[in-house]
Structures are given as C-alpha cells and as structure tokens.
N, CA, C and O atoms as a GROMACS GRO file, in nm:
protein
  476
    1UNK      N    1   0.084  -0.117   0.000
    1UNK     CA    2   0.000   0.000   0.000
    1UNK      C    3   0.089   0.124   0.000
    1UNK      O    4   0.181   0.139   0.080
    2UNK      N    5   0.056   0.208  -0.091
    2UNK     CA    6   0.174   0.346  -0.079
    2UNK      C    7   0.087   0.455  -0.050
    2UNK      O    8   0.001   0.492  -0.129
    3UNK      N    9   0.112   0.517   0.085
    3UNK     CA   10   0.038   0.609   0.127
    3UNK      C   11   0.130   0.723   0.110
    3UNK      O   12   0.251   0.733   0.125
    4UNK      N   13   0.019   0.826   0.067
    4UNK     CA   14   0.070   0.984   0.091
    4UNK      C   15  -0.021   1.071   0.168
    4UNK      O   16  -0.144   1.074   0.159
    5UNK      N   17   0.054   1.141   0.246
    5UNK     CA   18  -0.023   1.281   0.373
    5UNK      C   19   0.031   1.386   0.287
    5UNK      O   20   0.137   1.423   0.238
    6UNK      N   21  -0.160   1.435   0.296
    6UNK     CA   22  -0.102   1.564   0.248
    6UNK      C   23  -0.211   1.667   0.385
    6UNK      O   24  -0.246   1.639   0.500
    7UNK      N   25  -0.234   1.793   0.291
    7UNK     CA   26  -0.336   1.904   0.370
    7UNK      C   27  -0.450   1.852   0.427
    7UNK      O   28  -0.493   1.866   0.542
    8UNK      N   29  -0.503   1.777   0.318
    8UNK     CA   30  -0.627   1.730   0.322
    8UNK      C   31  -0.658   1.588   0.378
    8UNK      O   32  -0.774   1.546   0.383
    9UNK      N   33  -0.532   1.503   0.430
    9UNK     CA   34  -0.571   1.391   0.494
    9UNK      C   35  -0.448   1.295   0.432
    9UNK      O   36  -0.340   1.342   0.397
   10UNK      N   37  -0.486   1.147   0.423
   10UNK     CA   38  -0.384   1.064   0.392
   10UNK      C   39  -0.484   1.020   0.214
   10UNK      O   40  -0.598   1.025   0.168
   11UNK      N   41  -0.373   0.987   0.180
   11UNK     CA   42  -0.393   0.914   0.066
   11UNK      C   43  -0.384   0.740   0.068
   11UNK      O   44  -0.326   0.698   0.168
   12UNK      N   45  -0.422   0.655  -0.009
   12UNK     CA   46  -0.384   0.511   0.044
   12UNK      C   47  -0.418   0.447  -0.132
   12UNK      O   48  -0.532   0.450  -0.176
   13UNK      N   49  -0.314   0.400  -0.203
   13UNK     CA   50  -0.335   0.332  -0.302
   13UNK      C   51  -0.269   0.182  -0.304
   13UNK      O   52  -0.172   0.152  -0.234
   14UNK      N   53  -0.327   0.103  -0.382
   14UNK     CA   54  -0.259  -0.018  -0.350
   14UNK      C   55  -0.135  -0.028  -0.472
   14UNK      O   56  -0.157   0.026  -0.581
   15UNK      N   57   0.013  -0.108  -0.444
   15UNK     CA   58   0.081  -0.164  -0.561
   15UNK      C   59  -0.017  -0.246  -0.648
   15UNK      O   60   0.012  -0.240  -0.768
   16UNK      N   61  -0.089  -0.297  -0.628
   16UNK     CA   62  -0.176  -0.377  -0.752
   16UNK      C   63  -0.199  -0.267  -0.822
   16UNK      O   64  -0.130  -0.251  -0.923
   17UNK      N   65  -0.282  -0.183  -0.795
   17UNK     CA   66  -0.345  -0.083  -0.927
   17UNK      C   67  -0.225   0.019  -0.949
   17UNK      O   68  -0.229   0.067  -1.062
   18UNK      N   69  -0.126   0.062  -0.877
   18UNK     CA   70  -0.020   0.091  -0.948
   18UNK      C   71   0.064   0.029  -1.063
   18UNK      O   72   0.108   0.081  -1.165
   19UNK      N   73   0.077  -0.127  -1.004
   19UNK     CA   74   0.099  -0.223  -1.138
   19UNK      C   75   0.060  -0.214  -1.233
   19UNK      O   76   0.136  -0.176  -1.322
   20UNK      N   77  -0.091  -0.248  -1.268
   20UNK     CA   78  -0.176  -0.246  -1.359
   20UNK      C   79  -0.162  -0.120  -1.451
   20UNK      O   80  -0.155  -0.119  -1.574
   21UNK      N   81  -0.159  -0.024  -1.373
   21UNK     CA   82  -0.160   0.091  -1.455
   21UNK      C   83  -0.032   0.152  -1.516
   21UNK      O   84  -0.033   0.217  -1.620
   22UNK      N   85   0.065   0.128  -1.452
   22UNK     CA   86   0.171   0.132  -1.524
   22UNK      C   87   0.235   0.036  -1.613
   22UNK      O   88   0.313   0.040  -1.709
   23UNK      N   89   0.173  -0.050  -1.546
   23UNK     CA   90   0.250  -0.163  -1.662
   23UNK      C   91   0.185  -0.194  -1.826
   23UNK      O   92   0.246  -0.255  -1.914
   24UNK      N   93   0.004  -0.114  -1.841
   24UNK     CA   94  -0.051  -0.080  -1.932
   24UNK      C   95   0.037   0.040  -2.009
   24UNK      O   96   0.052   0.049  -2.131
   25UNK      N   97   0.075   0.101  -1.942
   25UNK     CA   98   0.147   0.250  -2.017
   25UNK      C   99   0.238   0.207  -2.075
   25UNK      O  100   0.229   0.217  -2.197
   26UNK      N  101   0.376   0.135  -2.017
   26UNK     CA  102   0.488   0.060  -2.034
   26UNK      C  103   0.517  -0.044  -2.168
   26UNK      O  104   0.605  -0.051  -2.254
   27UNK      N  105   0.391  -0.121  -2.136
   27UNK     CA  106   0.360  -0.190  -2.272
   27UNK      C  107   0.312  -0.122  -2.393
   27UNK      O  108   0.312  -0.163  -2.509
   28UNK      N  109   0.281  -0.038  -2.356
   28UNK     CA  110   0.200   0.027  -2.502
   28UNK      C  111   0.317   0.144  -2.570
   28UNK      O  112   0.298   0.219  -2.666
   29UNK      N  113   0.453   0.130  -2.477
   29UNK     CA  114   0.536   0.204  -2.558
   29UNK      C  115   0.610   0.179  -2.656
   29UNK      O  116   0.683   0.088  -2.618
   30UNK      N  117   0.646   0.216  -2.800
   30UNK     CA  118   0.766   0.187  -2.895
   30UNK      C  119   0.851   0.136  -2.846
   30UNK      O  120   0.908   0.197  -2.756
   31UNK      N  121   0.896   0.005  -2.881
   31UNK     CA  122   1.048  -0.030  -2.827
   31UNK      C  123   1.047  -0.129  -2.728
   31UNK      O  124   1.138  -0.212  -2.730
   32UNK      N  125   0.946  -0.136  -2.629
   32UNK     CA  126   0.940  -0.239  -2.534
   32UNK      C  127   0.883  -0.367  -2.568
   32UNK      O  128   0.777  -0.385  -2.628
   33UNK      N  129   0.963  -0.453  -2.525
   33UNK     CA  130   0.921  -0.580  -2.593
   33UNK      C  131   0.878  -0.678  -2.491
   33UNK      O  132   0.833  -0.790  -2.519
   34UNK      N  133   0.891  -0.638  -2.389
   34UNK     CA  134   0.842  -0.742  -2.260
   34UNK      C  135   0.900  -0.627  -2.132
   34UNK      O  136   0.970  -0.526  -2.138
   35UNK      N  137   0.839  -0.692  -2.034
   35UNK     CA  138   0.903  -0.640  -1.896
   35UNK      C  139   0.966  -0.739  -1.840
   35UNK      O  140   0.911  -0.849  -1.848
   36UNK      N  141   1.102  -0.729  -1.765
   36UNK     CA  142   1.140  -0.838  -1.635
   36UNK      C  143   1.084  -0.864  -1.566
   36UNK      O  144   0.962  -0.854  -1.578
   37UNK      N  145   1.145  -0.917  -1.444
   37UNK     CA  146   1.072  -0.891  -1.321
   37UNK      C  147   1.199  -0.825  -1.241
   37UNK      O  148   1.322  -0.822  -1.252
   38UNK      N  149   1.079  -0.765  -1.140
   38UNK     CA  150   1.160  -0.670  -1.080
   38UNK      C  151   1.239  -0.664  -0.929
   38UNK      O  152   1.335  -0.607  -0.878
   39UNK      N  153   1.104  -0.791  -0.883
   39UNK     CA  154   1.184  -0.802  -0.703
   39UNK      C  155   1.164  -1.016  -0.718
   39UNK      O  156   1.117  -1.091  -0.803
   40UNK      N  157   1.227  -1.033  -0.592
   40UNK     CA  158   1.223  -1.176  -0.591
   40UNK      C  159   1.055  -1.279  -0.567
   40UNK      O  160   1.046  -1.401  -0.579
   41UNK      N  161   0.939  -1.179  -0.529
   41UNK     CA  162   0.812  -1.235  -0.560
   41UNK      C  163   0.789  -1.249  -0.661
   41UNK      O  164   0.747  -1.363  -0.684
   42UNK      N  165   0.803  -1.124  -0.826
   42UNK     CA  166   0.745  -1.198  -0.926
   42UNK      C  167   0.848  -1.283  -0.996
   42UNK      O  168   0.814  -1.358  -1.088
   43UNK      N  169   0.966  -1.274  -0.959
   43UNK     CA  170   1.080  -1.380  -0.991
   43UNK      C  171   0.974  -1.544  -0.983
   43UNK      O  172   0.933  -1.601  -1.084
   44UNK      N  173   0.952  -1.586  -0.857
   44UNK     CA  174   0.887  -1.681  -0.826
   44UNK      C  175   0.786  -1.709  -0.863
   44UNK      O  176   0.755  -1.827  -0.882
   45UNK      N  177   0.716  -1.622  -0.882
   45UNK     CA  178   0.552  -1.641  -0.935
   45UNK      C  179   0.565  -1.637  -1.110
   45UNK      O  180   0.469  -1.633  -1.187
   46UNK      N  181   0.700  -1.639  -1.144
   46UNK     CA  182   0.732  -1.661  -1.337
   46UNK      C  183   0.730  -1.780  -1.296
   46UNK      O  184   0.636  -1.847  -1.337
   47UNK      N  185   0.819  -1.842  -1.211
   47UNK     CA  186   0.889  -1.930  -1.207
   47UNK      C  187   0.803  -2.085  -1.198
   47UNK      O  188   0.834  -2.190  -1.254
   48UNK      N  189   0.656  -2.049  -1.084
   48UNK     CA  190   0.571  -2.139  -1.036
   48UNK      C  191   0.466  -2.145  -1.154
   48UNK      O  192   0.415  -2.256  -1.171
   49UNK      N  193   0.412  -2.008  -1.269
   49UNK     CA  194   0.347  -2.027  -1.350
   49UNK      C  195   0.389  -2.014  -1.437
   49UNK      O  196   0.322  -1.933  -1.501
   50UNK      N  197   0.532  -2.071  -1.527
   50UNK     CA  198   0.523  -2.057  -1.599
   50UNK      C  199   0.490  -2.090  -1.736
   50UNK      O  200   0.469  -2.205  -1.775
   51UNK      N  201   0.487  -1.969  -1.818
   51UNK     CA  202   0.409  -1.985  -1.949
   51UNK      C  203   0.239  -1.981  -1.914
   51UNK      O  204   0.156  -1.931  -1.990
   52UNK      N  205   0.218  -2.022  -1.830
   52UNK     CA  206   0.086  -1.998  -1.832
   52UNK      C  207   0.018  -1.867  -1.848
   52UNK      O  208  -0.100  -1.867  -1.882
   53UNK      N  209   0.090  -1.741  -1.825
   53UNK     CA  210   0.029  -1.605  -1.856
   53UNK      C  211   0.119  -1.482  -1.832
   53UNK      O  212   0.200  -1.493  -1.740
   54UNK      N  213   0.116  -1.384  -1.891
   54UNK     CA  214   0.193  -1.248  -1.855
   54UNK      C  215   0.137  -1.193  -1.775
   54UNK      O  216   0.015  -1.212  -1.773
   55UNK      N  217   0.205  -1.084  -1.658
   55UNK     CA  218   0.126  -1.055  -1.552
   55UNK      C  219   0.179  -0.914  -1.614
   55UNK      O  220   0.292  -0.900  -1.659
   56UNK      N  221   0.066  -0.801  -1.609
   56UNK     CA  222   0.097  -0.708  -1.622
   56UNK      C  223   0.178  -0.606  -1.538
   56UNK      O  224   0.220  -0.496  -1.571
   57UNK      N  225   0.188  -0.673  -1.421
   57UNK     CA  226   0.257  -0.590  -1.286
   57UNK      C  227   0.423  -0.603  -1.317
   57UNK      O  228   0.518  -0.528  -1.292
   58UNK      N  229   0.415  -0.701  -1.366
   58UNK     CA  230   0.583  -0.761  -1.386
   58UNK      C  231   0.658  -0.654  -1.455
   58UNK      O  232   0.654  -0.601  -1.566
   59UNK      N  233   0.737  -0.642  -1.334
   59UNK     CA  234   0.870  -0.524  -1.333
   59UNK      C  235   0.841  -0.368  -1.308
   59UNK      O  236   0.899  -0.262  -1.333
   60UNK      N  237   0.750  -0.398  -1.260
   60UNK     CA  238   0.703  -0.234  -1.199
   60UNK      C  239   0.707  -0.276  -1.027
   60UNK      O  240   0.665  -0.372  -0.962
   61UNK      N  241   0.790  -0.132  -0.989
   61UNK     CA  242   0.790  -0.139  -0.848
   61UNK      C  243   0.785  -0.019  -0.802
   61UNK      O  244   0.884   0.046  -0.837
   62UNK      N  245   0.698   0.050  -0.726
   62UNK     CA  246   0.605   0.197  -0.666
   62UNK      C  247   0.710   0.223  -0.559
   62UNK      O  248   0.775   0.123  -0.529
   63UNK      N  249   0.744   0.350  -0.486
   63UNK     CA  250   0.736   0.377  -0.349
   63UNK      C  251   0.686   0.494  -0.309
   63UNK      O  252   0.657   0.561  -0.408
   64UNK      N  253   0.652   0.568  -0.174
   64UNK     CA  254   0.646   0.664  -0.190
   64UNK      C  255   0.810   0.748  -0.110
   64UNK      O  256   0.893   0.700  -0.033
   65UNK      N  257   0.802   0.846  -0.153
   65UNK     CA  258   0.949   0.927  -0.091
   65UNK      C  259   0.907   1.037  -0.057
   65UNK      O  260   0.872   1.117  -0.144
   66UNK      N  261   0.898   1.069   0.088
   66UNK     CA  262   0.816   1.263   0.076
   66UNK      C  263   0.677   1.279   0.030
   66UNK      O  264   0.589   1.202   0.067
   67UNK      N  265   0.657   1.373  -0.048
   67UNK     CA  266   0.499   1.388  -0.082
   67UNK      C  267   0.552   1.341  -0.216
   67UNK      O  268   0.479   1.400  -0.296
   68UNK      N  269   0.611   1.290  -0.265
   68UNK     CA  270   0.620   1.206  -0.499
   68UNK      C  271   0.632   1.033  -0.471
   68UNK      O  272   0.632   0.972  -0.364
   69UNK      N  273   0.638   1.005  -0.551
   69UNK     CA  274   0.664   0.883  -0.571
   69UNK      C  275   0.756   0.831  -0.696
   69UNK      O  276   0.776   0.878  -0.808
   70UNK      N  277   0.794   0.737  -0.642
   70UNK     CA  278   0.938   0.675  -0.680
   70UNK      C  279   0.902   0.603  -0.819
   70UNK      O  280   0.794   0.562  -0.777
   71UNK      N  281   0.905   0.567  -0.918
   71UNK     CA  282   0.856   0.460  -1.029
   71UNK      C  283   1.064   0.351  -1.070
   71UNK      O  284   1.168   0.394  -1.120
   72UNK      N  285   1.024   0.211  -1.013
   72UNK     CA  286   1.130   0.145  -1.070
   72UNK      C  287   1.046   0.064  -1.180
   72UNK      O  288   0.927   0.037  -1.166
   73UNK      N  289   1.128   0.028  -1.295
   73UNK     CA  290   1.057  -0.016  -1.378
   73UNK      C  291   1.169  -0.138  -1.476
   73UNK      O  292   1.264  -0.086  -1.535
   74UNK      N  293   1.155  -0.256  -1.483
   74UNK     CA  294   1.285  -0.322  -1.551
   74UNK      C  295   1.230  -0.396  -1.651
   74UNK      O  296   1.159  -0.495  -1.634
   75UNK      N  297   1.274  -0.334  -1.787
   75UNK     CA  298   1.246  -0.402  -1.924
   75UNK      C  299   1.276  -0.469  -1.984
   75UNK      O  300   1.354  -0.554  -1.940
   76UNK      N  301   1.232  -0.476  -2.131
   76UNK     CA  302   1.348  -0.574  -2.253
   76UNK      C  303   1.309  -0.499  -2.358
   76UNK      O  304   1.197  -0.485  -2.406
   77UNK      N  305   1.393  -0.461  -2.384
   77UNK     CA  306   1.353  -0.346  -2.523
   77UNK      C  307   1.423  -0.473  -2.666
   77UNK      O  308   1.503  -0.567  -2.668
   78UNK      N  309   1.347  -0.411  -2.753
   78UNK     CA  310   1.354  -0.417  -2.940
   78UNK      C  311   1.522  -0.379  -2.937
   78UNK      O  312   1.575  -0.276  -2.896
   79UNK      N  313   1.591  -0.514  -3.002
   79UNK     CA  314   1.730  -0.485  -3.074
   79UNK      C  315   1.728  -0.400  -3.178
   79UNK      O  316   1.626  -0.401  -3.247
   80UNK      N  317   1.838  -0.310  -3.212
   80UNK     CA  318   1.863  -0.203  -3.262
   80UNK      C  319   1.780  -0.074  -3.266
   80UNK      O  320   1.785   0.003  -3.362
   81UNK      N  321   1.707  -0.054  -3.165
   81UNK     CA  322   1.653   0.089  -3.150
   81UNK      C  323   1.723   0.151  -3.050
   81UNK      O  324   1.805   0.103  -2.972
   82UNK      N  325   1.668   0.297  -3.063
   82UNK     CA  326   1.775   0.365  -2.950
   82UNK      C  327   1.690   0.400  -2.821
   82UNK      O  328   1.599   0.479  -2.794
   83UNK      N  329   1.773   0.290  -2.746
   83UNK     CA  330   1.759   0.280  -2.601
   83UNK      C  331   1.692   0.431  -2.544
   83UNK      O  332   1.578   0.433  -2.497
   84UNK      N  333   1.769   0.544  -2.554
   84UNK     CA  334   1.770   0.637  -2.502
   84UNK      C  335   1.617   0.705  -2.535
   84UNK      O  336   1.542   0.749  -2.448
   85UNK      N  337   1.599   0.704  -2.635
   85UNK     CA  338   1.482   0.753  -2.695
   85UNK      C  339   1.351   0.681  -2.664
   85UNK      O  340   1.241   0.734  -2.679
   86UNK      N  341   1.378   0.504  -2.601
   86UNK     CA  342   1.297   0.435  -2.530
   86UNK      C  343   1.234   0.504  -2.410
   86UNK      O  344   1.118   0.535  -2.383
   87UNK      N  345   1.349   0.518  -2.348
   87UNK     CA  346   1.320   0.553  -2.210
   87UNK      C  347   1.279   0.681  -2.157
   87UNK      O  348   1.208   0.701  -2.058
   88UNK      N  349   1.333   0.769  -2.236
   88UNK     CA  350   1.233   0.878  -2.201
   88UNK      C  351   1.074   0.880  -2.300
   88UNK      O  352   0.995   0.973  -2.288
   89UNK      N  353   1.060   0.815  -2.352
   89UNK     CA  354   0.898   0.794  -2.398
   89UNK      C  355   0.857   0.762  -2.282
   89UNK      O  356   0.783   0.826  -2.207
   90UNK      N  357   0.916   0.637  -2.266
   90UNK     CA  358   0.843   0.559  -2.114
   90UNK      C  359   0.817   0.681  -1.965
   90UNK      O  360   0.732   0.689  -1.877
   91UNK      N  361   0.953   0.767  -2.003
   91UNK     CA  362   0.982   0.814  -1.824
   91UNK      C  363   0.861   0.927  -1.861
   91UNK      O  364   0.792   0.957  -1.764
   92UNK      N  365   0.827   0.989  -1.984
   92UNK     CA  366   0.754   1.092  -1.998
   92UNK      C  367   0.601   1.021  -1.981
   92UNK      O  368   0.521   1.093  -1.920
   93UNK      N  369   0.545   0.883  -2.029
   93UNK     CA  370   0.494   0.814  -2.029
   93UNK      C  371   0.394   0.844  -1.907
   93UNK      O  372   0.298   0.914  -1.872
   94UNK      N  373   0.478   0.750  -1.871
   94UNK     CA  374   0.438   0.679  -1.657
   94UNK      C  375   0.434   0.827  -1.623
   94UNK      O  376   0.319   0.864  -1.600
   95UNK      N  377   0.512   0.907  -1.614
   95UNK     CA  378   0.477   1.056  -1.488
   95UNK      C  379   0.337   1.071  -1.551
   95UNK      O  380   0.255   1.077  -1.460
   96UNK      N  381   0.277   1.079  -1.677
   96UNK     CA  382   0.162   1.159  -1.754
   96UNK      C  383   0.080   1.064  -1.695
   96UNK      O  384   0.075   1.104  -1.578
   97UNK      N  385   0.026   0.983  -1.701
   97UNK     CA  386  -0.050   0.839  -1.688
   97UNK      C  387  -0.070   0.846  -1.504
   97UNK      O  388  -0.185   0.860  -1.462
   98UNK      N  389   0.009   0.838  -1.436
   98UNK     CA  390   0.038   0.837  -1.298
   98UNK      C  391  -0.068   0.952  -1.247
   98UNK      O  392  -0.183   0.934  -1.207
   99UNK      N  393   0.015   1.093  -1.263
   99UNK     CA  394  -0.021   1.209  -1.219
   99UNK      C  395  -0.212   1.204  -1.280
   99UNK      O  396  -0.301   1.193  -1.196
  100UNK      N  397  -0.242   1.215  -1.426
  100UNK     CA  398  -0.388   1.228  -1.434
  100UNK      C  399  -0.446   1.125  -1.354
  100UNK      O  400  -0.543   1.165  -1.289
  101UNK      N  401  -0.408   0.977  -1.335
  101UNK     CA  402  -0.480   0.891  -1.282
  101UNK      C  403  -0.517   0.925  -1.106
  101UNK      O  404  -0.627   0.928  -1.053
  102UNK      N  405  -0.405   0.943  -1.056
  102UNK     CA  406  -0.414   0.986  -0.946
  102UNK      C  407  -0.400   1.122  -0.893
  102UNK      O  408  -0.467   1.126  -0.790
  103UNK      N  409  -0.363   1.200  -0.908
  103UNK     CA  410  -0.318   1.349  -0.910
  103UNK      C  411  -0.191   1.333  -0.798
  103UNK      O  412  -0.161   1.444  -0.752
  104UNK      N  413  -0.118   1.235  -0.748
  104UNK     CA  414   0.012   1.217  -0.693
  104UNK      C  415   0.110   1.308  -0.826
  104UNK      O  416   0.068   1.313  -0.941
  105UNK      N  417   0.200   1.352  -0.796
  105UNK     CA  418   0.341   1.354  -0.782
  105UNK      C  419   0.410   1.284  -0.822
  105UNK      O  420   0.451   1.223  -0.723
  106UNK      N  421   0.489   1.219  -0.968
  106UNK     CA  422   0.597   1.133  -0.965
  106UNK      C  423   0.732   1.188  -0.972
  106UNK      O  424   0.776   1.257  -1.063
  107UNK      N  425   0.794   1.151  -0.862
  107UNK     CA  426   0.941   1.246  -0.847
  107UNK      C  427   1.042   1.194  -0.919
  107UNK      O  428   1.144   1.260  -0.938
  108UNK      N  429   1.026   1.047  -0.976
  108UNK     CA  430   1.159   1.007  -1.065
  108UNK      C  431   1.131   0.849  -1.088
  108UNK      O  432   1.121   0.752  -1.012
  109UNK      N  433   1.123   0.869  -1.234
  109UNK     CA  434   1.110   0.708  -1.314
  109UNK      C  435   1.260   0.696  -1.333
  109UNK      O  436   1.344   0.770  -1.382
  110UNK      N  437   1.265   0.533  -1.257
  110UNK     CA  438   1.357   0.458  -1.317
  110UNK      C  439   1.365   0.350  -1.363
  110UNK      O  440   1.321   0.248  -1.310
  111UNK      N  441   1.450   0.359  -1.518
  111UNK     CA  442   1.386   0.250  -1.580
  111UNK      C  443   1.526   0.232  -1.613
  111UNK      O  444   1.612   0.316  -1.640
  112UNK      N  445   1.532   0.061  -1.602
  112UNK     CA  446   1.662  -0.050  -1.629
  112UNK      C  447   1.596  -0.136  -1.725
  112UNK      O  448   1.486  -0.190  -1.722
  113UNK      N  449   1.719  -0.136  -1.840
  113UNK     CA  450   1.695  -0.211  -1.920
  113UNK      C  451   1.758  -0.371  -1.944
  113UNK      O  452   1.864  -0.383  -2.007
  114UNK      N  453   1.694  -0.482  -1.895
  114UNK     CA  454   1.782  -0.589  -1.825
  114UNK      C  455   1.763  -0.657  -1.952
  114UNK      O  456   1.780  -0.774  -1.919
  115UNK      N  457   1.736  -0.657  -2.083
  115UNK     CA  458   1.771  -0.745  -2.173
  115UNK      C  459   1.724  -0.723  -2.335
  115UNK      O  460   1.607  -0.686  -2.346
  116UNK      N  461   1.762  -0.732  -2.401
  116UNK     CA  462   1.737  -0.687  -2.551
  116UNK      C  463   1.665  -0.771  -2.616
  116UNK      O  464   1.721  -0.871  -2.571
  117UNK      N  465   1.565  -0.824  -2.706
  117UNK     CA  466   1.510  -0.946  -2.781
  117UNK      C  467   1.516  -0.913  -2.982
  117UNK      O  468   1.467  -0.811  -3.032
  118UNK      N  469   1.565  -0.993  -3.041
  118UNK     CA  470   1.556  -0.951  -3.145
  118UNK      C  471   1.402  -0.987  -3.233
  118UNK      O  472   1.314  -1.030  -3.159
  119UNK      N  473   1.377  -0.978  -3.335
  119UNK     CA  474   1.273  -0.965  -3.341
  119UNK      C  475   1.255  -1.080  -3.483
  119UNK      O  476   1.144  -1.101  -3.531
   0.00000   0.00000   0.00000
C-alpha cells in the first residue's frame, strides 16, 4: 500500500493498481518488448506459473518518498533501436498516466533495461 499525507488527509493506493496501470502504459510504448521482473516475488511467481500467462505488474515497483513517488521499472527493449529515446517515452509516459490517474506527484522514473530481444 503506498500512502501519501497531504493538507487534506492521507492518501492510500494499492501496488496492484499501481501495477496495472503502469504496466498498461509501459507496454503500449515503442520499443518495449516485454518487462522483467523486478523483485524476488514476481521472480517466483514466473517461475511457479510458468508460461501460463503475462502478468501485467511484472517489473514495476512503486514507493512513496516525501509527498512524490518513486517509479522502478525493468524491461526488454527491441534490438537495434535507440535505447535512449525508449526511455524517455516511457519516463515521460508513466509521470503523464500516474499524475492524471491519481493526481500524486511522480518524483523520478527509473527505468533498467535488463535485456534486448531480437525480433
């Protein structure tokens, strides 16, 4: 659950619908060809189902820091495109998507690119 206090009281969202929603944005960008995973739960939960389905949460990980929030994010981008030009689609992406969905604050997408796929 990533809570934020603000003027008006606390905020309370869950990592599931942070998943979901970022990991919809993520996928729908040029260049990305899958997501990793990002901590050692969905490591395991590839591991126990696999092939049986893509989880859209996979490789998105929320925090909050202060009043923003943190975005980690670990991919597999398209061989021979430029990386760089990936990732800020994505980083411009997730803050746009984030902020209208929720009206939070994203203080800094980070996105690792853990593997290339050719096509």
């Amino acid at each position: 659950m990533i809570r934020i206090d603000n003027h008006l009281g606390s905020i309370e969202i869950s990592e599931h619908y942070f998943g979901k929603l970022i990991g919809n944005a993520v996928s729908s960008c040029f260049g990305v060809a899958g997501m990793a995973n990002s901590n050692a739960k969905q490591g395991l939960r590839s591991l126990l189902f696999k092939n049986k389905t893509d989880y859209i949460d996979q490789g998105v990980a929320v925090r909050s820091i202060g009043n923003g929030l943190v975005v980690d994010l670990h991919i597999v981008v398209t061989y021979g495109l430029n990386i760089s030009a990936i990732v800020n689609s994505i980083t411009n992406k997730v803050s746009y998507v984030v902020e209208e969905a929720t009206g939070l604050k994203v203080s800094k997408v980070n996105v690792f690119v853990d593997s290339m796929k050719t096509e």
